[in-house]
C-alpha positions, -999 to +999 in steps of 0.1 A: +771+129+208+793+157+221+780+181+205+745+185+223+741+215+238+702+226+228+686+238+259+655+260+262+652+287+287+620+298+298+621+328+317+587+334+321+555+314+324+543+300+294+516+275+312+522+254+283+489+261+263+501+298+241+529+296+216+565+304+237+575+330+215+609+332+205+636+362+188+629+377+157+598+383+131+563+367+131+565+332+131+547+321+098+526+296+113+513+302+152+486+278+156+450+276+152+437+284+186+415+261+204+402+244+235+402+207+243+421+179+260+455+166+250+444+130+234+421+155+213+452+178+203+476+149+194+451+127+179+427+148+158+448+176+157+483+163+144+479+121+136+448+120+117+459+146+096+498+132+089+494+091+090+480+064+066+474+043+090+465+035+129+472-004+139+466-003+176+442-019+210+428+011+227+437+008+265+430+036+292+442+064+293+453+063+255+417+046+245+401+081+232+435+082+208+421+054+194+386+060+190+394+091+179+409+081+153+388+051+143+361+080+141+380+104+120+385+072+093+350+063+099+338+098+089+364+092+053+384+121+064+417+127+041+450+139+062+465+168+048+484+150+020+451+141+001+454+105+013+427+079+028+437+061+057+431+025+076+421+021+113+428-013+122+416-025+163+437-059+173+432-082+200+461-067+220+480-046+219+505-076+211+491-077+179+487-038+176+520-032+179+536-059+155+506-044+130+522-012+131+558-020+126+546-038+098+526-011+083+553+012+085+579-011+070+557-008+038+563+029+035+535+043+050+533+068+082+518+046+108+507+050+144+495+033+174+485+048+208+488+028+239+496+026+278+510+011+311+507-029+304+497-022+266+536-011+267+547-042+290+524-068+268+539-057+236+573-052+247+589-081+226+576-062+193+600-029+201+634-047+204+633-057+163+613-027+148+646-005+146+662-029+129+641-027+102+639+000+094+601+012+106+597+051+113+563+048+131+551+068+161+539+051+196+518+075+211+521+070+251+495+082+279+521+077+305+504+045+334+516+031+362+521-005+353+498-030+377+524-042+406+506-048+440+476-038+423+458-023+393+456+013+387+447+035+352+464+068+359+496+086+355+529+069+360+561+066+345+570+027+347+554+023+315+580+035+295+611+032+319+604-006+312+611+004+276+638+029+276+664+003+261+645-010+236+659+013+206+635+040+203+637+073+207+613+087+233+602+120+238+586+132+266+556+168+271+554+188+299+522+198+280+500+186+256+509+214+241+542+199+238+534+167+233+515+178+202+543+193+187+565+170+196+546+144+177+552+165+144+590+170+153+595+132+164+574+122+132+602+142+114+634+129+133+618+095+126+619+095+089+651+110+084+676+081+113+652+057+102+642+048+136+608+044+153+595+064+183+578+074+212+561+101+220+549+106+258+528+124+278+513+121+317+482+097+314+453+114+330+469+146+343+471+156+304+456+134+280+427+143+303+435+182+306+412+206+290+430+236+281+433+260+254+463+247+230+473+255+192+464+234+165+491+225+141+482+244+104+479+222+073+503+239+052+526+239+081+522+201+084+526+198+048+559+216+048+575+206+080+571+168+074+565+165+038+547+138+016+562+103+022+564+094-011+590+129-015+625+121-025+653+134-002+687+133+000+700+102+025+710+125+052+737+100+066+771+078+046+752+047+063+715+057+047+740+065+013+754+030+016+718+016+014+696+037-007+724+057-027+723+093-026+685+099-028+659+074-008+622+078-008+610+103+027+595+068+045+611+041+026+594+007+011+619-018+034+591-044+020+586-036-010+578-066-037+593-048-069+624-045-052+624-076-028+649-076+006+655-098+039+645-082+068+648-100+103+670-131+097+683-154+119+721-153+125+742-167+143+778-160+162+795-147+134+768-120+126+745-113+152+767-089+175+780-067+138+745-061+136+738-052+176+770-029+180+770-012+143+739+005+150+750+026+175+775+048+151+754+042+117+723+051+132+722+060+168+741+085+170+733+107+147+699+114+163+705+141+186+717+161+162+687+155+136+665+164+170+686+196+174+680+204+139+641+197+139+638+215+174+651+248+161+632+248+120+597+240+146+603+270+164+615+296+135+582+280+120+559+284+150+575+303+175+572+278+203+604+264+214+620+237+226+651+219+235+670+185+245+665+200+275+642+229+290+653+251+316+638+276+337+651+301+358+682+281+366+715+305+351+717+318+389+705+289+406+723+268+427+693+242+437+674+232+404+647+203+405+646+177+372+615+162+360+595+144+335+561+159+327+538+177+341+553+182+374+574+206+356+551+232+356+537+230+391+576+229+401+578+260+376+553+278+396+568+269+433+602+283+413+584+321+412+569+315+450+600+306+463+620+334+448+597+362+452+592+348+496+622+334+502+647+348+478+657+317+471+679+307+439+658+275+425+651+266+389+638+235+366+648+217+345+623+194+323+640+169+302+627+168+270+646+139+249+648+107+270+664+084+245+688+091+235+697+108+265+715+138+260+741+138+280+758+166+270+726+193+271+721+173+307+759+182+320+761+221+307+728+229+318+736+213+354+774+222+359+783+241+392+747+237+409+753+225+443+722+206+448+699+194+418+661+173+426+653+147+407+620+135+410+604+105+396+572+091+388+584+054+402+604+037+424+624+010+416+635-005+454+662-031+443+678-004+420+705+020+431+680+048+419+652+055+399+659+056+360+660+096+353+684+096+385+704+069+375+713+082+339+724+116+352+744+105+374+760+085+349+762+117+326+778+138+355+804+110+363+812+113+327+815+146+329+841+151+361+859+117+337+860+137+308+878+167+332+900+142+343+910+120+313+896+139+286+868+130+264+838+139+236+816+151+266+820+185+282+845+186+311+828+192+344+853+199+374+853+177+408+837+210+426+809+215+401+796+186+402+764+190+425+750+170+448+716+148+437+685+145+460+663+119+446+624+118+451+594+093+442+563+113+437+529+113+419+525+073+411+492+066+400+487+097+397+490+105+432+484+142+440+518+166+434+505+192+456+527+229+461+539+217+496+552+186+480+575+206+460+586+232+485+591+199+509+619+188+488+634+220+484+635+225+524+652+191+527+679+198+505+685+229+524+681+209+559+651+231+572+631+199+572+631+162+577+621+134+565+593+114+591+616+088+603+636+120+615+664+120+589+682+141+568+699+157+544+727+165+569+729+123+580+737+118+541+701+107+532+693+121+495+662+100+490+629+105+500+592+106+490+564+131+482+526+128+491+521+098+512+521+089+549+553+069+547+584+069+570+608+087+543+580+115+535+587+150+534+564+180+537+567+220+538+537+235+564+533+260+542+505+253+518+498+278+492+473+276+459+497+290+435+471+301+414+474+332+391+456+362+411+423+365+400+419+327+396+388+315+399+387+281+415+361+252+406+352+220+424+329+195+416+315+169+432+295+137+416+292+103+417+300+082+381+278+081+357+259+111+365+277+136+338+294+153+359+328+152+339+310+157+310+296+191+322+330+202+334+342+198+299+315+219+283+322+243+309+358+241+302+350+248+262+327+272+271+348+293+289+375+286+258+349+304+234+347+336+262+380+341+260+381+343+222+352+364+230+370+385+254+403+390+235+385+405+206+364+425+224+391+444+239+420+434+215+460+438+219+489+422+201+518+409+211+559+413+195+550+393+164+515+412+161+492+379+172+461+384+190+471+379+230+452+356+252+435+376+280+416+344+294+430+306+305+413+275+316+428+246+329+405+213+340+412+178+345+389+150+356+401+125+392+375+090+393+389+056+405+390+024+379+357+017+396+342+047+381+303+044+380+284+045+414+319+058+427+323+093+444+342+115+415+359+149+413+364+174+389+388+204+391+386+238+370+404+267+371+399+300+350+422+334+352+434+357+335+470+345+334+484+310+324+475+281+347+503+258+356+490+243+386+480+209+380+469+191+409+441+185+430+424+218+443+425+225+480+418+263+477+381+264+457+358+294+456+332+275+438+322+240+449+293+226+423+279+197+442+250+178+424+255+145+448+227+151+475+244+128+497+278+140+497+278+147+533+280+110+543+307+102+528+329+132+522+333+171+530+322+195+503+332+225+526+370+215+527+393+239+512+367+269+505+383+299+506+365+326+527+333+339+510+332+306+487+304+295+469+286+256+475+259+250+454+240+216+460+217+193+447+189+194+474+149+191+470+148+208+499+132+243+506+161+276+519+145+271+559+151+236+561+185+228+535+207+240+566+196+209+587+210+187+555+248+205+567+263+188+596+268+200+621+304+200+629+305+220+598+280+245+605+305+268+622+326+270+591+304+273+571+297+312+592+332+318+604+343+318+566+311+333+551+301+304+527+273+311+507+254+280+503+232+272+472+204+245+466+196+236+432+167+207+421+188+193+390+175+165+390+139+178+392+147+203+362+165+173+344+134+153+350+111+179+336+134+183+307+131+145+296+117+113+306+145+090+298+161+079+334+199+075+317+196+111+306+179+128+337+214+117+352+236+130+332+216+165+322+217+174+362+250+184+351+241+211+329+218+229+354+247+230+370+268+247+344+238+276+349+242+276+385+285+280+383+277+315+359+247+321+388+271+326+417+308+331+407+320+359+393+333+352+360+302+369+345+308+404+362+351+400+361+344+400+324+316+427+315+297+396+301+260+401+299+234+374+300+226+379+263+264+368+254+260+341+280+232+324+268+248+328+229+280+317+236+269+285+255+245+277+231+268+280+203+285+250+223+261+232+226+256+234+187+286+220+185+280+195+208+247+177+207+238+194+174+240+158+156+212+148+178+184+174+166+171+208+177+154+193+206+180+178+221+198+208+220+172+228+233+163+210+258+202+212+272+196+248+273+165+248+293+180+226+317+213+253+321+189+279+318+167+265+346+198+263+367+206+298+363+177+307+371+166+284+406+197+283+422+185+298+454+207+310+484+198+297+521+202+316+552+220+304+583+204+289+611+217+277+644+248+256+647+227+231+672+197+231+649+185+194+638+208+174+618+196+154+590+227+156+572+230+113+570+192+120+549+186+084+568+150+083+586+156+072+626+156+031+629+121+017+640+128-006+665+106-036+676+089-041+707+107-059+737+137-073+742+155-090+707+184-109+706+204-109+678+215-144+663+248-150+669+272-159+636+304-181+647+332-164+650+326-126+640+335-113+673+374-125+663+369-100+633+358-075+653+321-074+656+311-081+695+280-099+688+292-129+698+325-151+707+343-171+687+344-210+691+370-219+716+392-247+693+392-213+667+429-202+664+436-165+668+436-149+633+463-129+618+464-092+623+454-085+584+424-110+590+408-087+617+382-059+614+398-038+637+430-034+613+412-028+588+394+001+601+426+016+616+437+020+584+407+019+559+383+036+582+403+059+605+396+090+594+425+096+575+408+100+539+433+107+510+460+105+536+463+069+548+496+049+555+516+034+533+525+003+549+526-035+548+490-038+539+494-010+514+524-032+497+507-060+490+475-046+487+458-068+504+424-069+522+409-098+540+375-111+532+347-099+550+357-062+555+331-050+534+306-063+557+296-033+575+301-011+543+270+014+530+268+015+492+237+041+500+262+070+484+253+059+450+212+054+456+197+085+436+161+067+447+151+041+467+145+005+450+114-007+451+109-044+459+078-057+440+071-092+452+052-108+424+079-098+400+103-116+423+122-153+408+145-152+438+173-151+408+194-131+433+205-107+403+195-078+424+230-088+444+250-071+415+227-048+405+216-031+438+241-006+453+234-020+487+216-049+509+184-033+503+165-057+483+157-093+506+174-125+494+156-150+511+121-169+503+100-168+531+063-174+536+041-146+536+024-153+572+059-158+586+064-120+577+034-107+587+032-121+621+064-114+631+053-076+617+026-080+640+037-088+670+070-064+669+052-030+655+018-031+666+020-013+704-021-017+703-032-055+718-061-060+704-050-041+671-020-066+671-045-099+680-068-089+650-041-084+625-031-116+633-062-136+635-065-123+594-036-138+584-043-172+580-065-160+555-044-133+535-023-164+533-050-186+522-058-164+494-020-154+483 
C-alpha cells in the first residue's frame, strides 16, 4: 500500500513495561499497573476477558496461555462483554487449530495459543482460514522448530515457516506490546476479515516477569466493541457481501441464512479466487493497522507503529530486529553513543505481514549500513526472511526512483548497504558484546573468526557461538541502569527455585507501588511515575528436573532492557550445595558481591566447601560468602519431602533482602518487609489455608534471619569442595576386568580385539570429550557434530549424575525384587544391579578391608553361618 508511512520513534528508554507516553492531554485509559509474566498479561489480562472461546493443544512455551485460560473458564469467569466462554483442549494442535477457525466462522471471537511445531503440525489449517472469512487470533510464543534436534525456547522459524500463509502477523518487542497488540490485531481482524497472529519471543518473554499495564474493561469494551455490534462494511468488497452494514464478527456459518464456504473449483475458478484477494482484502490492511495504531495510543498513551524506530533520524548504521533483541540493541544504541560517539539506531519491525514496505523504505532511506539480525538461518536461501523482504522493499524503492511507482522513490546512493546476522536460536544468549560485535564489523574494526570481513565484501555473519563466521566486540559491559541490583540463582529442577524468583519478582512489584506512593510525583499527563523496575526471566534445559537451572533478576530504579543472561551479578542465591562440581557460582560477581549458599556446614569450616582455584577471587574481589541451612529450615517447616524442596527457595527469598541492599537503597524497614511479602504470599498460597501460608513465612523469615557470613581462610587450606569422602581402596594388588574393546573408545583399561576395525572419529571418547568435556562450558564449537547433533553410544559412561542427589539412597536389601526400576529412578549407578550371594559379598569384604589377620580369618569363619541363617 503506498501510503504506509506509520513509524514510531522512541527517543528515550521505555524498557517496554510503563505506558510510552505520547503528545497531548491525559490519555483516558493508562493501564492498570501490575507485575507478572507476558503469557499472564496476554492471556488473563486481554483474551479471557475479549473471546468466547479458546480451541487449542497447549505446547511449551505457549502451554501456561492455555491453562490459563482453561482456568479462567473453569472458575465461570465472564469477559468484559457479559459473556460465558468455552475452553476446548484437542489432540493437536491439528485439531486445535481447524477448531478455532471453525469457531470463529460462527461469529464468535475465538483464540488459540500455540508454538514452534504446534505452528508446523497445523500448518495446512492456515492456508483456507482467510478464505472464509474467520477473524480469530493465534497467539505465538515464538520456538525454534526441532531440526538437528529438539529444543523449547525462543526462535523465529516458527512463524517464518508461516509468513505466506495469509495472516497478518504482528510481532512484540515486549509483552507489553504484545499485549496490546493482541487488542489492536483483535480489532484489525474484525474489520479486513482476516485472521491473525500475534507473536512474541518464547521464553525470553512469555517467561519475563516484569511490571506491565493491564488493559481497562471499559477500554476493552470501547476499543473492540461487542461482536454482535452492527458497523458500517468498511470496504466496496465487504459492501458487495454484507451491504452497507454487517454484523462486528460475522456469522459466515450461520443456518438462518445458509452459504458455501470452501468449495472445490476447478481451472476456471480457482485462481479469481487466489489473485482477487489481494486488492479486495489484502490490501487494505495496513491502512486499517495504521488507523488502529494511532486510536490505541490517543486511548492509552503507549504508541506504536508499522515500524518502531529509535534514535535513527541522524544515524547512518541502524540495526533491524524482531523482538526482544530490540531492546538490548536499544540499550547498546545509548552506550555506543555516549563512548564512542557513534551514530547508531534501531529499528524493530512491528507488522510482518503484510510487510510494510513503504514504513520499511522511509524509515531506512540514506543509511549507509543497516543490521539485520535474525532469529534463524536458512543456509540454502539467499538470506534469512526479515533480510530477504527488505531487500526486496529497497530494490523496489531505487525501481520506483527509476521507473516510477506507488512506493516511495529511494535514489541509487541512499540505498544502504545490508549486514545480515543469525543470532539467539534456541534462545541462545544475545549478550551486549554480541551487539557491539556487529556494529564493529560493519565499521571494519573487527573480523569475523575465519579472518574476514566487511572490507572482502562479506555481509554475513553470526552472533554467540564458536563458529568460523562469529563475531565479537572485547568489550563486555552489563548495560544495566546504575543502581541496578543484579540477581543470580542457582538450582537444580524441581527444587523451586524459579518459583521463588517469581515471588521475589512480584514482591519487589508490590515495593515499588509501595515506594512510588510513599514518595509520590507525576508525570506530563499527571499519572503516578514508576520509581522502581524489575525484570526476571527463568533459563532450564527440556530436561528440566534433576538438571542444573538458572534464574536471572534485575531491580533498579530505571527501566530494564537488558534481557540476557547475567554475567555482572552482585547477588548470587545458590541453594544447590553441590554447585561447585559442576559449575562456578563465583563467575561474573562484581567486586564486593554477595554468594549466599546452601551449606550445613558451620562459618570455620564452609570455606573448605570453596575450591580452591577460586579461593583467590573470592579475596581479591571481596566476596562476601553466605551459608544458609534451607533445607534444614524447610525441613523443620514441614514433613512432606516434595515440599521441603521446593520451600528451600523461600528461605532464600529472606536471605536475598538479608545481604543486598535493596532494603537500605529504599528506606524499607523490616516491619514493611515482612507486610509486604506476606501480603504475597496471601495472594499466593492463600487458597491453601493459613498454615500454609504461615508456614512460607517462617521458612523466609528463618532465612533472614540464619544467613550467616564466613570468614576467609587460607587459599591452601583443605578442599572438600567435590563433598565426595576419599575412595577406600582394597588391600593388595587388584586387577581390573578387562571389557573388549573400551580402550578404542578411549578408556586404557584394556586393548581392543585385533580383527576390531578402527572406529570413526564421532564413535571415540576422546572426541567427545574435546568437545563435550573440554572445558569450554556455554562456549563449545559449533561444528559437524553440533549439525547433526549427534553423540555416539556409550559417552555417558563415565558421566556423574551426583549433582542432582540431595541425600544419599539407601539400599535396603530385603525390599530388593532385582526389578532394576532403581535404573530410571536413581540419579546415578549408586544402587547394585546384580543378584549375588550374600557370602560371596562378605568374603570378598573380608579379605580386601580387614588389615587385622586374625580379625579377617574370624570374620570369615562366621560366614558360612550368617549365610546359613539368611
Amino acid at each position: 500500500m503506498a501510503n504506509q508511512t506509520t513509524v514510531s520513534n522512541t527517543n528515550a528508554a521505555s524498557g517496554g513495561s510503563s505506558p510510552e507516553s505520547g503528545e497531548g492531554s491525559k490519555p483516558k485509559y493508562p493501564g492498570i499497573r501490575l507485575t507478572c509474566n507476558g503469557n499472564q498479561l496476554v492471556t488473563q489480562h486481554v483474551e479471557t476477558r475479549i473471546t468466547e472461546g479458546g480451541i487449542y493443544y497447549p505446547i511449551t512455551p505457549s502451554t501456561e496461555g492455555g491453562e490459563l485460560y482453561q482456568q479462567s473458564f473453569a472458575q465461570g469467569e465472564l469477559n468484559v462483554f457479559g459473556q460465558q466462554k468455552i475452553a476446548i483442549e484437542t489432540e493437536g494442535e491439528h485439531a486445535a487449530q481447524g477448531g478455532a477457525t471453525a469457531f470463529s466462522v460462527t461469529g464468535k471471537r475465538a483464540v488459540n495459543f500455540t508454538s514452534g511445531q504446534g505452528i508446523a503440525y497445523a500448518m495446512e489449517q492456515y492456508y483456507h482460514a482467510p478464505g472464509k472469512g474467520s477473524t480469530m487470533v493465534l497467539e505465538v510464543g515464538a520456538r525454534a522448530l526441532t531440526k538437528h534436534a529438539l529444543n523449547v525456547h525462543c526462535g523465529h522459524d516458527d512463524f517464518y515457516g508461516a509468513l505466506d500463509t495469509g495472516w497478518i502477523m504482528l510481532m512484540g518487542k515486549t509483552a507489553q506490546q504484545a499485549a496490546d497488540q493482541a487488542v489492536i490485531l483483535r480489532k484489525v481482524c474484525e474489520l479486513s476479515l482476516n485472521p491473525g497472529m500475534n507473536i512474541q519471543d518464547g521464553m525470553l518473554t512469555t517467561h519475563s516477569e516484569r511490571t506491565y499495564y493491564a488493559p481497562e474493561a471499559d477500554f476493552l469494551r470501547e476499543f473492540l466493541g461487542a461482536p454482535w455490534d452492527m458497523i458500517d462494511s468498511p470496504t466496496p468488497a465487504q459492501n458487495e457481501l454484507f451491504g452497507p452494514k454487517r454484523r462486528r464478527v460475522p456469522e459466515m456459518m450461520d443456518l438462518k441464512h445458509p452459504v458455501l464456504l470452501g468449495p472445490v473449483q476447478n481451472q476456471e475458478h480457482h485462481m479469481n479466487g487466489v489473485v482477487s484477494r489481494r486488492d479486495n482484502f489484502n490490501e487494505p490492511i495496513l491502512g486499517f493497522l495504521e488507523d488502529a495504531y494511532k486510536e490505541f495510543g490517543e486511548l492509552t498513551g503507549r504508541h506504536y507503529g508499522l515500524v518502531s524506530t529509535y534514535k535513527t533520524e541522524d544515524a547512518d548504521t541502524v540495526y533491524v530486529t524482531l523482538g526482544c533483541a530490540a531492546e538490548n540493541i536499544e540499550e547498546a544504541v545509548d552506550y555506543l553513543r555516549d563512548n564512542e560517539g557513534a551514530k547508531v539506531g534501531s529499528m524493530h519491525v512491528n507488522v510482518i505481514r503484510p510487510f510494510p514496505e513503504a514504513a520499511v523504505i522511509n524509515a531506512l532511506r540514506g543509511k549507509k549500513n543497516i543490521i539485520v539480525l535474525e532469529r534463524t538461518d536458512e543456509g540454502l536461501s539467499g538470506d534469512n526472511p526479515l533480510a530477504r523482504d527488505i531487500r526486496c522493499a529497497l530494490s523496489k524503492g531505487v525501481e520506483a526512483h527509476r521507473h516510477k511507482g506507488t512506493l516511495p522513490p529511494i535514489k541509487p546512493e541512499e540505498r544502504p548497504l545490508i549486514f545480515r546476522g543469525s543470532y539467539g536460536i534456541g534462545s541462545r544468549d544475545f549478550r551486549p558484546e554480541h551487539v557491539l560485535g556487529a556494529y564493529e564489523y560493519t565499521q571494519g574494526k573487527t573480523h569475523r573468526k575465519d579472518g574476514k570481513g566487511a572490507d572482502d565484501g562479506e555481509t554475513f555473519f553470526v552472533l554467540g557461538v564458536n563458529h568460523p563466521y562469529a563475531v565479537i566486540s572485547k568489550a563486555t559491559p552489563s548495560l544495566l541502569p546504575e543502581k541496578a541490583i543484579a540477581v543470580r540463582f542457582h538450582s537444580i529442577g524441581g527444587w523451586g527455585m524459579i518459583t521463588t524468583g517469581k515471588n521475589l519478582g512480584s514482591i519487589i512489584g508490590e515495593f515499588g507501588d509501595v515506594i512510588s506512593k510513599k514518595d509520590p510525583s507525576y508525570d506530563a499527563f499527571g499519572a503516578l511515575e514508576d520509581k522502581l523496575f524489575v525484570s526476571a526471566n527463568p533459563k532450564y534445559g527440556s530436561e528440566k528436573k534433576g538438571a542444573p537451572t538458572n534464574y536471572y533478576l534485575v531491580v533498579a530504579p530505571k527501566p530494564i532492557r537488558v534481557n540476557c543472561e547475567l554475567n555482572h551479578v552482585d547477588v548470587v542465591l545458590c541453594c544447590d550445595p553441590k554447585a561447585f562440581t559442576h559449575t562456578n557460582p563465583l563467575e561474573g560477581l562484581n567486586p564486593g558481591g554477595c554468594l549466599v549458599w546452601e551449606s550445613s556446614d558451620s562459618p570455620e569450616t564452609a570455606w573448605q566447601r570453596i575450591p580452591q582455584k577460586h579461593r583467590q577471587f573470592v579475596k581479591d574481589n571481596n566476596i562476601r560468602i553466605f551459608i544458609l541451612p534451607g533445607f534444614q529450615i524447610a525441613r523443620n517447616a514441614t514433613s512432606r519431602q516434595d515440599l521441603q524442596l521446593r520451600m528451600q527457595g523461600n528461605s532464600f527469598l529472606g536471605a536475598f533482602f538479608r545481604v543486598s541492599s535493596f532494603l537500605d537503597d529504599n528506606s524499607i524497614n523490616e516491619d514493611q518487609f515482612r507486610d509486604v511479602v506476606e501480603k504475597q504470599y496471601q495472594k499466593k498460597f492463600g487458597r491453601f489455608g493459613e498454615a500454609v501460608v504461615s508456614s512460607n513465612m517462617e521458612v523466609m523469615t528463618q532465612g533472614f534471619n540464619l544467613t550467616q557470613e564466613i570468614t576467609y581462610g587460607e587459599v591452601e587450606d583443605a578442599d572438600t569442595s567435590s563433598m565426595r569422602q576419599s575412595p577406600l581402596a582394597p588391600l593388595g594388588d587388584h586387577e581390573i576386568a578387562p571389557t573388549a574393546g573400551c580402550a578404542e573408545s578411549g578408556c586404557s583399561s584394556c586393548e581392543p580385539p585385533e580383527e576390531q576395525p578402527e572406529r570413526a572419529p564421532v564413535q571415540t571418547l576422546a572426541k567427545f570429550d574435546s568437545e563435550f568435556r573440554n572445558g569450554l562450558g556455554y562456549h563449545q564449537p559449533a561444528g559437524a557434530l553440533s549439525a547433526m547433533g549427534v553423540m555416539a553410544s556409550g559417552t555417558g559412561a563415565t558421566q556423574s549424575k551426583y549433582v542432582a542427589r540431595r541425600e544419599t539412597p539407601v539400599y535396603i536389601a530385603e525390599n530388593c525384587t532385582q526389578c532394576m526400576e532403581c535404573i530410571t529412578a536413581c540419579p546415578d549407578t549408586a544402587l547394585p544391579n546384580t543378584s549375588q550371594d550374600v557370602e560371596t559379598i562378605l568374603s570378598t569384604a573380608a579379605r580386601n578391608y580387614i588389615n587385622n589377620p586374625e580379625e579377617r580369618v574370624t570374620r570369615l569363619q562366621a560366614i558360612p553361618e550368617i549365610e546359613k541363617q539368611s
